[in-house]
C-alpha positions as CSV (number, residue, x, y, z in Angstrom):
1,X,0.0,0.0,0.0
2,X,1.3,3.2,-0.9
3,X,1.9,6.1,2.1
4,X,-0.8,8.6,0.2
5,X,-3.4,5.5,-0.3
6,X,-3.0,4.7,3.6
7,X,-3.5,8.3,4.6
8,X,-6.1,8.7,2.6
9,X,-7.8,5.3,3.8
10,X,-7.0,6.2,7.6
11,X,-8.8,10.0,6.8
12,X,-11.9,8.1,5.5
13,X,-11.7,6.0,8.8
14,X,-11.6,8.5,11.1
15,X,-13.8,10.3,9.2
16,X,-16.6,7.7,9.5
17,X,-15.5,7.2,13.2
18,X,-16.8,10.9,14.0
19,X,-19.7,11.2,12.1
20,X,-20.9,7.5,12.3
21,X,-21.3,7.5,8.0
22,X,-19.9,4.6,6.1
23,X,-17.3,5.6,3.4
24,X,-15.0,3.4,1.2
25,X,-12.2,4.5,-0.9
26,X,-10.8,1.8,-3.1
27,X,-8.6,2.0,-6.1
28,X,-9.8,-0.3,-9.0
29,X,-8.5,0.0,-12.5
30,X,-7.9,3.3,-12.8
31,X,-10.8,4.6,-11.2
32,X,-11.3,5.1,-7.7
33,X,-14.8,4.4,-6.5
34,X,-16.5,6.0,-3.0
35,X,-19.3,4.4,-1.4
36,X,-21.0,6.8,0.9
37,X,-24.7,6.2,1.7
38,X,-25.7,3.5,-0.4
39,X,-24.0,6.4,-3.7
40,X,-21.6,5.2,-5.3
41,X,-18.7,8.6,-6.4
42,X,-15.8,8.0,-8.6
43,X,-13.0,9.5,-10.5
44,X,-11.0,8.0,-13.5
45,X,-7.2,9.0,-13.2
46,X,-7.2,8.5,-17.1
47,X,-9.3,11.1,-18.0
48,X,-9.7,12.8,-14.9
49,X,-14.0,12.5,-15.2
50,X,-15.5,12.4,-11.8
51,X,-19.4,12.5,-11.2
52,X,-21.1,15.3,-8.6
53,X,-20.8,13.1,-5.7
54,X,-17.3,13.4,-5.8
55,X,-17.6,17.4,-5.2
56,X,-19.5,16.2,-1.8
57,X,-17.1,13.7,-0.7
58,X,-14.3,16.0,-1.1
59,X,-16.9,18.8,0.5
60,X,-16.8,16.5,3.6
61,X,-13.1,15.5,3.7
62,X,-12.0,19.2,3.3
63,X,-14.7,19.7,6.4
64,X,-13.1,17.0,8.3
65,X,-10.0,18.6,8.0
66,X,-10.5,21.7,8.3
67,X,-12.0,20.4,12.0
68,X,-9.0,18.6,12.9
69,X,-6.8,21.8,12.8
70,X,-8.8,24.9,14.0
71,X,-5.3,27.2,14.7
72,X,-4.5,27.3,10.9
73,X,-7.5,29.4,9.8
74,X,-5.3,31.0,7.0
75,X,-6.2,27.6,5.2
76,X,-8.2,27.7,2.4
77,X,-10.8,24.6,1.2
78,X,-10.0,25.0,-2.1
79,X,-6.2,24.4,-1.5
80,X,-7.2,21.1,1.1
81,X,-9.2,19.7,-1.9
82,X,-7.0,20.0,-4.2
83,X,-4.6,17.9,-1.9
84,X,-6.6,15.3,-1.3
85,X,-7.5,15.1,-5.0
86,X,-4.1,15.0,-5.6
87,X,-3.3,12.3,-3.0
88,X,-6.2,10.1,-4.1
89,X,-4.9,10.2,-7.9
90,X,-1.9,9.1,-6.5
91,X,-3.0,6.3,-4.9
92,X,-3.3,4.6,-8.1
93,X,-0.2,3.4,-10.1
């Protein structure tokens, strides 16, 4: 497993530990599918297509985060979701 798959796994995990909500993140030929809520999200590192769930996921991750570390206010979302984006395109090879 690679070090940005596992951090991105263990954010889902405590993620679903807080709010109680089920939420998968698996790689799986080149698209990496999220189960939250009985919808299924997913983004294709080939062509970079993603449907709207994936906007909410990322929406709740960026919350999550944001959460974790109140002192840095100065952090934008925008910039937190584009590093998780980036870190779960990476967790495909």
């Amino acid at each position: 497993m690679l070090q940005n798959e596992y951090f991105v796994l263990s954010l889902a995990k405590k993620f679903s530990k807080k709010t109680n909500k089920m939420m998968l993140i698996y790689p799986k030929n080149n698209i990496i599918k999220f189960y939250l809520h009985n919808k299924i999200g997913y983004v294709n590192k080939k062509n970079g297509t993603s449907n709207n769930l994936i906007k909410n996921i990322f929406f709740l991750f960026v919350s999550f985060k944001n959460k974790e570390k109140k002192k840095k206010k100065r952090k934008k979302k925008h910039v937190l979701h584009t590093q998780l984006l980036f870190l779960c395109y990476n967790t495909i090879i």
